[in-house]
C-alpha positions in Angstrom: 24.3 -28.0 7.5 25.0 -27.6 3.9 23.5 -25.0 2.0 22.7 -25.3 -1.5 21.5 -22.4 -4.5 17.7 -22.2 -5.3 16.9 -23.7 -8.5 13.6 -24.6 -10.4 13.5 -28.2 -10.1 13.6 -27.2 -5.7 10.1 -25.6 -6.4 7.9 -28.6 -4.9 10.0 -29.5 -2.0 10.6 -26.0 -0.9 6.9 -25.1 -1.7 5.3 -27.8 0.8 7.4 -26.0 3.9 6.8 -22.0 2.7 3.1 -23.0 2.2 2.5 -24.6 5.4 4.2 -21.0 7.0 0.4 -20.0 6.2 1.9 -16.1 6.4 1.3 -13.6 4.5 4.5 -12.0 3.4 5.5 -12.5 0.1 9.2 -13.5 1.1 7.8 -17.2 1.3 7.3 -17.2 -2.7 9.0 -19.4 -4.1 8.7 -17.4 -7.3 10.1 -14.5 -5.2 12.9 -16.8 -3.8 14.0 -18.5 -7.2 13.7 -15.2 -9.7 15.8 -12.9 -6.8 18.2 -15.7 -6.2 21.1 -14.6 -8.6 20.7 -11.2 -6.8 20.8 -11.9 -3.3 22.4 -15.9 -3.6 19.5 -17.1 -1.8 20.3 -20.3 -0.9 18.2 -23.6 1.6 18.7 -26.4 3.5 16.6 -29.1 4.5 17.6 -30.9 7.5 15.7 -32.4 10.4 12.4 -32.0 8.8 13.0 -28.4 8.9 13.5 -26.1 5.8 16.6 -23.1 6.5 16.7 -20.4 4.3 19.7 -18.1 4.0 21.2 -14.9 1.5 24.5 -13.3 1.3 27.1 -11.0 0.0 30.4 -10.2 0.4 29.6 -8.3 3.3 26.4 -9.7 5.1 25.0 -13.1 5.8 21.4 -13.7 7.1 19.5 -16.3 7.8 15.3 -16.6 7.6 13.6 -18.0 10.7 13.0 -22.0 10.2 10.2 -23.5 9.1 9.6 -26.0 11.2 10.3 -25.6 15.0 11.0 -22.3 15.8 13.0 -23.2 19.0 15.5 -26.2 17.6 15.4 -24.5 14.4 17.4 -21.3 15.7 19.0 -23.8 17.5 20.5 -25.5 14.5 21.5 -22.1 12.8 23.3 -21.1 15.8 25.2 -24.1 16.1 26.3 -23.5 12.4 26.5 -19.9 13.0 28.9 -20.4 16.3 27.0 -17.4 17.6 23.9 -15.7 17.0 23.3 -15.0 13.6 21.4 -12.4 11.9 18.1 -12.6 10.9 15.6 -11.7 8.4 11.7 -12.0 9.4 8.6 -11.0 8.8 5.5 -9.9 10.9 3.7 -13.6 11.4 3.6 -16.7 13.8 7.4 -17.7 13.7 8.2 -14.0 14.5 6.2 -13.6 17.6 7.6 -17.1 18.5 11.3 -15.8 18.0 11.1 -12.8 20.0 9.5 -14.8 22.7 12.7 -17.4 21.9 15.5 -14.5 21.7 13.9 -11.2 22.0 16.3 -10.6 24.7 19.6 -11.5 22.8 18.2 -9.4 19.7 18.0 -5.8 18.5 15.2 -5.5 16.0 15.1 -3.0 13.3 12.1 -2.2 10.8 13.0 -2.0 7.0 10.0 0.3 6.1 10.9 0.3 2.3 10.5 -3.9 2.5 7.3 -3.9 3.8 4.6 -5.4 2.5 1.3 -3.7 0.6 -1.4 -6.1 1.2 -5.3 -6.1 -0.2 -8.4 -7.5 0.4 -9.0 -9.3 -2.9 -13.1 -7.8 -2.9 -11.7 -4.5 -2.7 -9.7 -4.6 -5.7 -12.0 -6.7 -7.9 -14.8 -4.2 -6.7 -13.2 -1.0 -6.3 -16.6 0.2 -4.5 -16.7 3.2 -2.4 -15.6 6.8 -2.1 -11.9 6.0 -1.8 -11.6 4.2 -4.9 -13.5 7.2 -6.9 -10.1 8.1 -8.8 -9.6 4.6 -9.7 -12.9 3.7 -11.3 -12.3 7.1 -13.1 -9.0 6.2 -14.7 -10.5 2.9 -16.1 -13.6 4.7 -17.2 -11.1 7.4 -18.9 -8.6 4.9 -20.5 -11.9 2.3 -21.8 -13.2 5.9 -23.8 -9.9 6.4 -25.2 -8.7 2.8 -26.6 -10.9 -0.4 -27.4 -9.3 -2.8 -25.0 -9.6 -6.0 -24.2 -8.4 -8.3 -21.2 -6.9 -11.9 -22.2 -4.6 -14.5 -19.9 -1.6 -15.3 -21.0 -1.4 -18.0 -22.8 1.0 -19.4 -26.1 -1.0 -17.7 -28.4 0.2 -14.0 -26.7 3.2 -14.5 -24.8 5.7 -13.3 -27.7 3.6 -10.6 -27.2 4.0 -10.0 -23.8 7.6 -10.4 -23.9 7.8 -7.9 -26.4 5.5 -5.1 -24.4 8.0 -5.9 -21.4 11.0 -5.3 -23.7 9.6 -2.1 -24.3 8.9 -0.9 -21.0 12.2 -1.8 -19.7 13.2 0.5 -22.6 11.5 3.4 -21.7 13.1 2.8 -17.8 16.1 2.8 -18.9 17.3 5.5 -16.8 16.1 4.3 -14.1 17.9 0.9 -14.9 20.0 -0.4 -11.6 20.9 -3.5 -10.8 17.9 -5.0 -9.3 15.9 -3.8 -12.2 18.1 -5.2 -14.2 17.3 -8.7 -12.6 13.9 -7.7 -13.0 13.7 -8.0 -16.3 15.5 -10.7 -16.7 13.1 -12.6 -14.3 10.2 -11.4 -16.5 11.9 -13.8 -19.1 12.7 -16.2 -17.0 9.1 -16.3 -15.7 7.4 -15.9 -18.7 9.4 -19.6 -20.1 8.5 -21.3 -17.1 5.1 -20.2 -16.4 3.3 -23.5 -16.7 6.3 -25.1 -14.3 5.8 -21.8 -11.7 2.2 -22.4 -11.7 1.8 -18.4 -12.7 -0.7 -16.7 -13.4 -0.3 -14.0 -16.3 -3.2 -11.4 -17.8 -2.8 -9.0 -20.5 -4.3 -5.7 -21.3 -4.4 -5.5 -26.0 -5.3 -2.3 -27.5 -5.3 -2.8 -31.4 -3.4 -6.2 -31.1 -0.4 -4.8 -29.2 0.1 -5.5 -25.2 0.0 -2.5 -23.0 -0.2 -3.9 -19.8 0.3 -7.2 -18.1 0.8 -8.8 -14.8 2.2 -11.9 -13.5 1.5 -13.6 -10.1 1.0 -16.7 -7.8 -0.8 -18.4 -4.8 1.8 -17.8 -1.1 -0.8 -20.1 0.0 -4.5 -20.7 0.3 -5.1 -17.1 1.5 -3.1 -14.7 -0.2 -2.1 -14.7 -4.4 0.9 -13.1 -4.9 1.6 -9.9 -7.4 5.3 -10.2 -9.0 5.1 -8.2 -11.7 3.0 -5.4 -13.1 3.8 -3.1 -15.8 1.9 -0.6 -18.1 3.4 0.9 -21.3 3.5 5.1 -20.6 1.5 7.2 -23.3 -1.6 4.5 -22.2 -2.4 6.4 -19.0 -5.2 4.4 -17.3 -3.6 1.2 -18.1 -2.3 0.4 -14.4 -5.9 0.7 -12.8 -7.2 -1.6 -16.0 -4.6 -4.6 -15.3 -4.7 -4.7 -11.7 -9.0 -4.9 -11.9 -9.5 -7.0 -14.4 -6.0 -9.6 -13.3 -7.5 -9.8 -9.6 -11.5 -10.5 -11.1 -10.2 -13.4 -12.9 -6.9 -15.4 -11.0 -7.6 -13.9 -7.5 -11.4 -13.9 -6.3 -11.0 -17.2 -4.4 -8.2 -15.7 -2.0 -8.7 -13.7 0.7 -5.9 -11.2 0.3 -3.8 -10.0 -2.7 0.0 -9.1 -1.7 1.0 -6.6 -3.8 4.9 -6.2 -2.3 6.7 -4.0 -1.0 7.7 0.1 -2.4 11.6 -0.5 -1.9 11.8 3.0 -0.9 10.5 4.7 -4.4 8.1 7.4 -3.5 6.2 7.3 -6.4 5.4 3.6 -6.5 5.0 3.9 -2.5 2.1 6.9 -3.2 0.4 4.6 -5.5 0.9 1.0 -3.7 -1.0 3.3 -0.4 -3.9 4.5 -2.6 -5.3 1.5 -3.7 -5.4 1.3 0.0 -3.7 -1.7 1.6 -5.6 -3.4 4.5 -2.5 -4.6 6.3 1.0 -2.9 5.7 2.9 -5.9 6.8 6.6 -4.9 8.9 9.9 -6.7 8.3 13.1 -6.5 10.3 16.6 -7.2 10.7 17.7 -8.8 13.8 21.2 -8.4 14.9 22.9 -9.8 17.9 23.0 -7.4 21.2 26.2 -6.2 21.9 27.7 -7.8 25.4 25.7 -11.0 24.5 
């Protein structure tokens, strides 16, 4: 098996195997594959009519479960692997199929700060209903203090955009590690390519400048994708404004909207739980039992 490094021009080929997953986790992006790749050397192979996925540092290797056939999938990897290798999933079809594979052979661990905040689209167009009092009140706060207006991101505003993300990466600075870092440089890299990524980008203006914008994409027929969101502070409000008025216009024909994971950060964890997520979706690690 020969493994090579995620690059743009893999998009369609890897794009017919991750869609036909039909999952919901937001690990089979290929946006989310390509923009972390540098990060995390995310690398594939397609062999066999199956699609392998693998990352890796100095210290760790892991490989994603195949897409494909479960069974001579893992099959392959082991043979590679001359053992058991470890494994990164995600709650769906080809996880339940694993464990019933190699449940035995495996210890499996929860990553709680990976786990995925997932939406049903209606509720966050609609925002209807006692428990999403708070956010109808922020956007009717923010829409008395500043003349706003929602536009997609198109040629005309995209200097703009970059600009409002150059900015709020500014006023992070402090809180600037390494995978920020990459973040921001993805927002660049997304942002040139969006027509080739088939994004989806919205902007919140207030007086000509960009406050707030998002960027995102289809996993599949079922779920559309949230990469990136980000609101300039001083423009309190703005959050609840983007995330409305970007799901009413590029996400009311999906079912779900999958809004990522908290990586740990109790702040953004607090907020990702009160828009209130209709599936909280588990990952693991999977390492080899000892004595097997």
């Amino acid at each position: 098996m020969e493994f090579k490094k995620i690059e743009l021009c893999d998009k369609d080929a890897l794009s017919a195997f991750l869609k036909s997953a039909d999952e919901l986790t937001c690990e089979i992006s290929f946006v989310n594959l390509w923009l972390w790749q540098p990060l995390y050397n995310n690398c594939y192979c397609i062999e066999d009519g199956m699609l392998f996925l693998k990352s890796y540092d100095e210290n760790l290797v892991t490989y994603s479960l195949p897409f494909g056939d479960t069974k001579r999938g893992m099959q392959k990897i082991i043979d590679h692997c001359g053992d058991l290798p470890d494994i990164w999933a995600q709650e769906g079809a080809r996880f339940n199929e694993f464990k019933n594979l190699y449940g035995n052979f495996y210890d499996i661990y929860e990553s709680r700060n990976e786990f995925d905040y997932i939406y049903n689209s209606s509720d966050l167009i609609n925002l209807t209903g006692k428990k999403y009092h708070s956010k109808r009140n922020h956007i009717s706060a923010f829409s008395r203090q500043h003349n706003w207006r929602y536009e997609d991101i198109n040629k005309e505003n995209i200097e703009k955009v970059k600009e409002c993300a150059k900015i709020w990466y500014s006023q992070n600075a402090d809180n600037m590690d390494e995978e920020l870092k990459r973040e921001m440089l993805g927002v660049e890299l997304i942002l040139n390519n969006i027509d080739a990524l088939d994004i989806k980008g919205g902007a919140i203006t207030v007086d000509e400048k960009v406050v707030a914008f998002t960027l995102g994409s289809a996993v599949n027929e079922q779920v559309f994708n949230i990469h990136i969101e980000k609101a300039l502070s001083g423009f309190d409000g703005a959050y609840s404004v983007i995330n409305r008025e970007f799901a009413a216009k590029n996400a009311q024909n999906y079912r779900y909207i999958n809004r990522e994971d908290d990586l740990g950060i109790e702040g953004l964890r607090r907020a990702k739980l009160s828009y209130k997520p209709e599936i909280i979706l588990p990952k693991y690690i999977c390492t080899k039992k000892e004595n097997t």
